[in-house]
matplotlib code that plots the C-alpha trace (Angstrom):
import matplotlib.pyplot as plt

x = [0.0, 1.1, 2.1, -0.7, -3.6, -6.3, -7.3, -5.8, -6.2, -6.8, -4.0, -1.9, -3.5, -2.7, 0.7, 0.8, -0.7, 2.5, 4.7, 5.7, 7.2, 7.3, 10.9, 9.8, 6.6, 8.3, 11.2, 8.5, 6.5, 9.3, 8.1, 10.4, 9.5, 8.3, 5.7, 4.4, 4.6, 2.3, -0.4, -0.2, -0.7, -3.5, -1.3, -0.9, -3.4, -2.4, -2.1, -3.5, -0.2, 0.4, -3.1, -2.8, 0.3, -0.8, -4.4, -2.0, 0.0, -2.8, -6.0, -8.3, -9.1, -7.4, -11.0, -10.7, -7.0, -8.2, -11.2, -10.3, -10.8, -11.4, -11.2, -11.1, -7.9, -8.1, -4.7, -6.2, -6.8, -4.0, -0.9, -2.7, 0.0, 3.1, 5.8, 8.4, 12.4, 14.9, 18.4, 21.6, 24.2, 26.8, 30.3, 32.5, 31.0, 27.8, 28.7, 30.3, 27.5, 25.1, 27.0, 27.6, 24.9, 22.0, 22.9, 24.6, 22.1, 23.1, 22.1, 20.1, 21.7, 25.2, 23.3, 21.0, 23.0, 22.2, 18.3, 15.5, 13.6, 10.3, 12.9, 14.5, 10.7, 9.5, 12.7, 12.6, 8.5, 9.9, 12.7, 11.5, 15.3, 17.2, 18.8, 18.2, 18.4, 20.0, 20.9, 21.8, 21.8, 23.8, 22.3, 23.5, 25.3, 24.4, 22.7, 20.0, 21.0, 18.8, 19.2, 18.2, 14.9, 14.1, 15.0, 11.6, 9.9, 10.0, 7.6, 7.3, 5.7, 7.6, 9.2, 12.9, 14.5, 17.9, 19.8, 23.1, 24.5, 21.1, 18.8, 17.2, 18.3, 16.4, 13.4, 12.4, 9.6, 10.8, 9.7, 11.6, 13.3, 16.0, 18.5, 21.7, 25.4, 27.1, 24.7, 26.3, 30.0, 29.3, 28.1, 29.6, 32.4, 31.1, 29.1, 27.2, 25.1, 23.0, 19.6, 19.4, 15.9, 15.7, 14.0, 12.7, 15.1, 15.3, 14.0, 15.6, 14.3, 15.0, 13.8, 15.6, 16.3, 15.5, 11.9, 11.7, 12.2, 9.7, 7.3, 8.1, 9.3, 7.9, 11.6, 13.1, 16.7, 19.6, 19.4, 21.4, 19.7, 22.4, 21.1, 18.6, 15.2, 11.5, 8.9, 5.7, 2.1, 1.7, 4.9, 5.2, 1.7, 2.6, 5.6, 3.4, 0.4, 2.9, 6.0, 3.2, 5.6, 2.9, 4.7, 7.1, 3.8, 3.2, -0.5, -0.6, -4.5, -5.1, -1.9, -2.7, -6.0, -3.9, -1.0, -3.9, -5.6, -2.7, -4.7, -7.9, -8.3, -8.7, -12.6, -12.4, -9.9, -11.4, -14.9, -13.0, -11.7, -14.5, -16.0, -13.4, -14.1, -17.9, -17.0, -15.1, -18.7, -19.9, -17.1, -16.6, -13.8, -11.4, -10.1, -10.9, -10.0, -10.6, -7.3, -6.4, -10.3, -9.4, -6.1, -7.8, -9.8, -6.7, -4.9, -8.0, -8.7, -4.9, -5.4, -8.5, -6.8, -3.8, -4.2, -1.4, 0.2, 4.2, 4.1, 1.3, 1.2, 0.5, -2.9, -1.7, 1.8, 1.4, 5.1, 5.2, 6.6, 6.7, 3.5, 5.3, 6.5, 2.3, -0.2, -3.3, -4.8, -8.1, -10.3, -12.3, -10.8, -12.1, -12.7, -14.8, -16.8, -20.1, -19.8, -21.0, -18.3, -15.2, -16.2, -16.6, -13.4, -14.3, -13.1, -9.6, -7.3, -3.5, -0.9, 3.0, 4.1, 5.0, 1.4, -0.2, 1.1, -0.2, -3.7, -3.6, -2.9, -4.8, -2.2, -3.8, -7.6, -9.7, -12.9, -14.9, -12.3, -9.2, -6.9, -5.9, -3.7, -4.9, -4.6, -2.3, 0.3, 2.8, 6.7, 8.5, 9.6, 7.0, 4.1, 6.0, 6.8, 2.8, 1.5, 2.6, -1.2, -3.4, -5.9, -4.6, -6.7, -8.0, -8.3, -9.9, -12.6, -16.1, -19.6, -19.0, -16.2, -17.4, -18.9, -16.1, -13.3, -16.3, -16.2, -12.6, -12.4, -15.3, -13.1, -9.8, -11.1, -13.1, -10.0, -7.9, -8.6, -9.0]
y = [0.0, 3.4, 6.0, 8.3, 6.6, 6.6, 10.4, 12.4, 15.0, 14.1, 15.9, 13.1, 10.6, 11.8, 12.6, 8.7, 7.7, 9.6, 8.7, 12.1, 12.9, 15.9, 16.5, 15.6, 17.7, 20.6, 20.7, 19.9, 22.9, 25.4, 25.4, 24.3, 21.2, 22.3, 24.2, 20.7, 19.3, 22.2, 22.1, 18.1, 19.0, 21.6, 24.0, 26.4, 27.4, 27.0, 30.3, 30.5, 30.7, 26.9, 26.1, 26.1, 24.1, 21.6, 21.5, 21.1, 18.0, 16.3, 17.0, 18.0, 21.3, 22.7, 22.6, 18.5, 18.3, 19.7, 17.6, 14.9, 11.5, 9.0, 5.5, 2.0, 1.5, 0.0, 1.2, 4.2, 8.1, 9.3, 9.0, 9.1, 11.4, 10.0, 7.3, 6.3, 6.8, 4.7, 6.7, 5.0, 6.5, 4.1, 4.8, 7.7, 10.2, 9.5, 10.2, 13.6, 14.9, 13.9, 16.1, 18.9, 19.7, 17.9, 18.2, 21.1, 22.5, 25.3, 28.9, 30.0, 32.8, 31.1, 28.9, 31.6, 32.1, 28.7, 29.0, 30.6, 33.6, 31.1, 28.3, 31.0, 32.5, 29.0, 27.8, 31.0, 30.6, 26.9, 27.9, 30.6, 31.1, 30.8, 27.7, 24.5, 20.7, 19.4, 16.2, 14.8, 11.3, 10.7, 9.4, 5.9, 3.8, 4.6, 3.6, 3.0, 5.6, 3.7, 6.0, 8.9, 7.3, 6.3, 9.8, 11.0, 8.8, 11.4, 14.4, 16.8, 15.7, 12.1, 10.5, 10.0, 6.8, 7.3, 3.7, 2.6, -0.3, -2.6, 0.1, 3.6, 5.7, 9.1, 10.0, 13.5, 14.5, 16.2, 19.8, 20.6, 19.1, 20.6, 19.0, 21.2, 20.2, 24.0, 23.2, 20.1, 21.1, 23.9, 21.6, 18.2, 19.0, 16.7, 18.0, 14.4, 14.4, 16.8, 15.1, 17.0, 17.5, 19.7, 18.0, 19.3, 18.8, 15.3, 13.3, 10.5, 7.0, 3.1, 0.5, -2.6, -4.0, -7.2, -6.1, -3.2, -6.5, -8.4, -5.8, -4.9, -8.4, -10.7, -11.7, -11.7, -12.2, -9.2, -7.8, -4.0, -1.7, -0.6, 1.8, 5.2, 3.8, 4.9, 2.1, 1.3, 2.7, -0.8, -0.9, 2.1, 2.0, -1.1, 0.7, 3.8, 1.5, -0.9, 1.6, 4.5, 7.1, 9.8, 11.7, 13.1, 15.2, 13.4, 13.0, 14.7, 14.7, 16.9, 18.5, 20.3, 21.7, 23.3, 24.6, 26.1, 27.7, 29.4, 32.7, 31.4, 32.0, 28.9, 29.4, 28.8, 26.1, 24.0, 24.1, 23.1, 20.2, 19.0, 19.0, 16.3, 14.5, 14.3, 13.2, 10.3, 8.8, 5.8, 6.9, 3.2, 4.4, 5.7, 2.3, -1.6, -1.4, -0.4, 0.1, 2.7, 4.5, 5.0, 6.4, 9.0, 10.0, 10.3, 12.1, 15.1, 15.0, 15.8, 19.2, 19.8, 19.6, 21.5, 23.8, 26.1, 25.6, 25.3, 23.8, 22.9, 22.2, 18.7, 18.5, 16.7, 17.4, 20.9, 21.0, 22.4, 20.3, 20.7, 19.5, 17.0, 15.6, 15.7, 13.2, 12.9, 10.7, 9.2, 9.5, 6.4, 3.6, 3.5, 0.2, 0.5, 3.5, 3.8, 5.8, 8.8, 9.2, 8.5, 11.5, 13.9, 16.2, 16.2, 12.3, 13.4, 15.2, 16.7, 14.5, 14.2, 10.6, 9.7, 10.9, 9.5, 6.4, 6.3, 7.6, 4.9, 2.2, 3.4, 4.2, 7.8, 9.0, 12.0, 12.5, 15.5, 17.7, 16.4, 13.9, 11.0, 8.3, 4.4, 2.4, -0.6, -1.2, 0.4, -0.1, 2.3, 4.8, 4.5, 5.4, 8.6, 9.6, 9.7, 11.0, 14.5, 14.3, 13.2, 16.0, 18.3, 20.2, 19.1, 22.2, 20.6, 18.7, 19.8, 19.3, 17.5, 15.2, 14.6, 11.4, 10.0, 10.6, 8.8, 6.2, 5.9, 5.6, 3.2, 1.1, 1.2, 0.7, -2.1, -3.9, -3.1, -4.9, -2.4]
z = [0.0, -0.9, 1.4, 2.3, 0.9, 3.5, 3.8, 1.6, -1.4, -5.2, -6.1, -3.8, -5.9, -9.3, -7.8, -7.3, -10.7, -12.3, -10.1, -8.7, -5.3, -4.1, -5.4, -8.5, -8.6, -7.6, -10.1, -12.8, -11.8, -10.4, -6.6, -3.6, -1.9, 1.3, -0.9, -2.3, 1.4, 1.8, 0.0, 0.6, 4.6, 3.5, 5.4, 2.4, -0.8, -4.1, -6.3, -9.7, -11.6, -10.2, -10.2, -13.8, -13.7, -11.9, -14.1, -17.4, -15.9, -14.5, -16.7, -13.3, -12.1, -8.9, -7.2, -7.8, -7.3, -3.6, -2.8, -0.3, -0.9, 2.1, 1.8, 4.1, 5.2, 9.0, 10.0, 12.4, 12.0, 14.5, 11.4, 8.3, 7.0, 9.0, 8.3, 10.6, 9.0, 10.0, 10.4, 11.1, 13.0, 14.0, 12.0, 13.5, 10.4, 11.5, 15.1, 14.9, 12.5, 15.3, 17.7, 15.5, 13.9, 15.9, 19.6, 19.6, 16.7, 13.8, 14.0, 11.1, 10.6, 9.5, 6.4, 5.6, 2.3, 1.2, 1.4, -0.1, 1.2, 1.7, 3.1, 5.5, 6.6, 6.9, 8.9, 11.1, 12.4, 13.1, 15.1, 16.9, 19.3, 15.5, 16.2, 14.3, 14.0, 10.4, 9.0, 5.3, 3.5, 0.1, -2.8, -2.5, -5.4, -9.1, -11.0, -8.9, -6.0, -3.2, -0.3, -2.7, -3.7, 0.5, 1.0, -2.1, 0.3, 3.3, 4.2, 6.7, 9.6, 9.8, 12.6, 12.8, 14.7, 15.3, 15.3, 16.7, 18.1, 17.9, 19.8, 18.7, 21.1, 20.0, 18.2, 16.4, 13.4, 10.2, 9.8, 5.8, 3.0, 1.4, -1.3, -1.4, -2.2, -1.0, 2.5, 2.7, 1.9, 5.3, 7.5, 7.1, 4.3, 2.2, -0.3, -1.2, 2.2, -0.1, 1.0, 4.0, 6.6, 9.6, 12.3, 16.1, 18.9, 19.5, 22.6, 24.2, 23.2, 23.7, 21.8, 21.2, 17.3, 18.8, 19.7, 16.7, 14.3, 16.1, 15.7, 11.8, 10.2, 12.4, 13.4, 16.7, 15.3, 15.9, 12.4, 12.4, 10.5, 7.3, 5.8, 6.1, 5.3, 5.3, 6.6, 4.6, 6.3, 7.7, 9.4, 10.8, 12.2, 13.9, 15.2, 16.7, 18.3, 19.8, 20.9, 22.0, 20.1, 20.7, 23.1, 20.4, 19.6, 16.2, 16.3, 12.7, 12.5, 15.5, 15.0, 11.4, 13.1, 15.8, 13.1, 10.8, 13.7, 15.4, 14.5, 16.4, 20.2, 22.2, 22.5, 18.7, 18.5, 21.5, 19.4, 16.3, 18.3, 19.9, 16.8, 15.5, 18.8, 18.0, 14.2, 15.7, 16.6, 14.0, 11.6, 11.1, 8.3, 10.1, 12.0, 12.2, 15.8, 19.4, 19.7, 16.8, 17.5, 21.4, 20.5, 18.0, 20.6, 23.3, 20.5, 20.5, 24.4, 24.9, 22.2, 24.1, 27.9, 26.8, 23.7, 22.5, 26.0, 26.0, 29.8, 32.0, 35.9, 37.1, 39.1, 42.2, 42.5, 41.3, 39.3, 36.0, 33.3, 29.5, 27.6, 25.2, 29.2, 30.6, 30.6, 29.6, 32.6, 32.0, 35.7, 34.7, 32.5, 28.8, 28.9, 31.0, 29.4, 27.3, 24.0, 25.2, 28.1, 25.2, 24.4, 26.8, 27.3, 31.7, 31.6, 31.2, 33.4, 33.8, 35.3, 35.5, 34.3, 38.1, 39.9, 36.4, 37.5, 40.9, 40.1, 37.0, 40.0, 42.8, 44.9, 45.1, 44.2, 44.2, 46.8, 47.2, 45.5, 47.4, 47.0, 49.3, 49.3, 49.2, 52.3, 50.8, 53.0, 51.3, 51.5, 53.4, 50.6, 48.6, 51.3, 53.1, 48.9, 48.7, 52.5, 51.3, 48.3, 51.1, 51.2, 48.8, 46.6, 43.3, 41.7, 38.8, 40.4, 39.2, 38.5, 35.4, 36.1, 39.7, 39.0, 37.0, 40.2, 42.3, 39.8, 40.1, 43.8, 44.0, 41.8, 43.6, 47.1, 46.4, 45.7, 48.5, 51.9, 54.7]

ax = plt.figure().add_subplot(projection="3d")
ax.plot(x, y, z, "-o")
ax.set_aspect("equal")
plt.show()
């Protein structure tokens, strides 16, 4: 199955039945290929000098090339538009471009003179402090240039693994594609790492290539991973439902509502989303399984709890952590909700990964707008760690999630023997 061929726009299509990618669309029609990415991620309009360009090549008006087309795909709304890339990084070459130009990052400023004006504006509202992440393939071998043709295979908005020595060990999502030789020469001296895409800061990861191949090719054997690659829809949905990689902020379908409403105030942008939440209802389409369909709906109750926020403050412990680092906790367990509670916003609620944890077990729960701390008999550490929630305020305890931190308690307490 061909990348991107779930929900997408006509012009992707015809793009597929010709065998373009966006490189090869863009040089056909004299745009840039972040402008393609663009208009592919509805994130840009199409003027009428290109309009017509693209009407010529493909024999349909603009008004069709822009219709979207929705088909049966059961692999899950939440990375319709998002492939995971494999990128190697375990020779000494590899290594030192890593540091230079990824963990120590590049100012804009020092490769302005290799980019466009629309590159540089676009690179700029990216990277708001001017400094950048950057890295570049080569081609491959001729004739057939392998590496090259994985590389047509990426778009903005993809995830990158970065491999070495049988584990991935950090994860980031592409946001342009560039191909430049004089770039390449700057950064790496060596002009043939011309492929080049600039990706957010990267996040720590671990993931085994023992339990990646298990995963991907049904294989539990040691295989390295060789060579920069981009996985099919199937594989890397398999790879996002099973290794949860939706804390990298990757959840493109709630994602492109947020980036084309940045003008909208959050009254606006919270309708927008709830209306996607409502959608979600009997839209039998958009996955095959409970799985992928409680995930969507995670995906659009964590834009609704946190907007546009950079940071948010944990509800029990009250520290304030970076959104990509917050939960979104569920107050009563979806499996054990009817269809009308998966979608209302008041069943989820703000937590830091460690108090998520210990409302997710019990170990702490919400009554009357205040928390306390189980009775279990806990070990040492662990109970004076937790003493210091019992009776704190629950700031976000109301009418309308009330019932659904009673239904949590009930649940917990039950199971614990006084």
């Amino acid at each position: 199955m061909k990348k991107n061929q779930k929900t997408n726009l006509q012009l992707r299509q015809k793009m597929e039945e010709h065998n373009h990618t966006p490189q090869t669309l863009a040089e056909s029609i004299g745009v840039s290929v972040q402008t393609v990415n663009s208009w592919l991620g509805k994130r840009k309009g199409i003027s009428s000098k290109y309009g017509e360009k693209l009407e010529a090549l493909y024999g349909e008006s603009i008004e069709t090339l822009l219709e979207e087309v929705v088909e049966k795909a059961g692999l899950g709304i939440l990375h319709l538009d998002t492939s995971i890339a494999l990128q190697p990084t375990s020779d000494k070459v590899a290594q030192t471009n890593f540091m230079n130009t990824i963990v120590q990052s590049v100012e804009l400023a020092s490769i302005k003179s290799h980019l466009t004006n629309e590159q540089y504006d676009t690179l700029n509202t990216i990277y708001p402090d001017g400094n950048c992440y950057i890295w570049g393939v080569r081609n491959g071998k001729a004739p057939n240039e392998p590496t090259r043709r994985q590389y047509e295979k990426l778009s903005v908005n993809d995830v990158i693994l970065f491999y070495q020595k049988f584990r991935f060990y950090a994860k980031s999502r592409v946001t342009l594609l560039m191909t430049s030789q004089s770039l390449a020469k700057q950064l790496w001296n060596d002009e043939s790492f011309c492929n080049i895409y600039f990706i957010n800061e990267v996040q720590s990861f671990n993931l085994s290539v023992i339990q990646f191949n298990k995963v991907v090719y049904k294989d539990e054997r040691e295989y390295a991973v060789m060579g920069f690659k981009v996985l099919n829809d199937e594989q890397s949905i398999a790879v996002f439902n099973e290794f949860e990689l939706d804390s990298i902020e990757d959840y493109a379908v709630v994602e492109e509502v947020v980036e084309q409403t940045s003008a909208m105030d959050e009254e606006t942008l919270r309708e927008k989303l709830l209306e996607m939440l409502v959608n979600l209802e009997g839209k039998e389409f958009l996955t095959t399984d409970s799985k992928g369909q409680g995930r969507a709906e995670q995906h659009i109750l964590r834009a609704l709890l946190y907007g546009k926020k950079d940071k948010s403050v944990c509800e029990c412990c009250k520290r304030e952590f970076p959104i990509y680092y917050m939960k979104t906790a569920h107050i009563k367990k979806r499996k054990f909700t009817n269809d009308e509670e998966k979608l209302d916003v008041n069943i989820v609620f703000a937590l830091c990964p460690t108090c998520d944890i210990a409302f997710e077990n019990g170990d702490i729960y919400v009554e009357d707008g205040y928390f306390k701390v189980n009775n279990r008999a806990y070990p040492d550490d662990l109970g004076a760690y937790l003493s210091k929630y019992e009776d704190t305020v629950c700031e976000c305890y109301n009418e309308h999630n009330k019932q659904y931190f009673e239904w949590h308690k009930d649940h917990h307490l039950v199971r614990i023997p006084k």
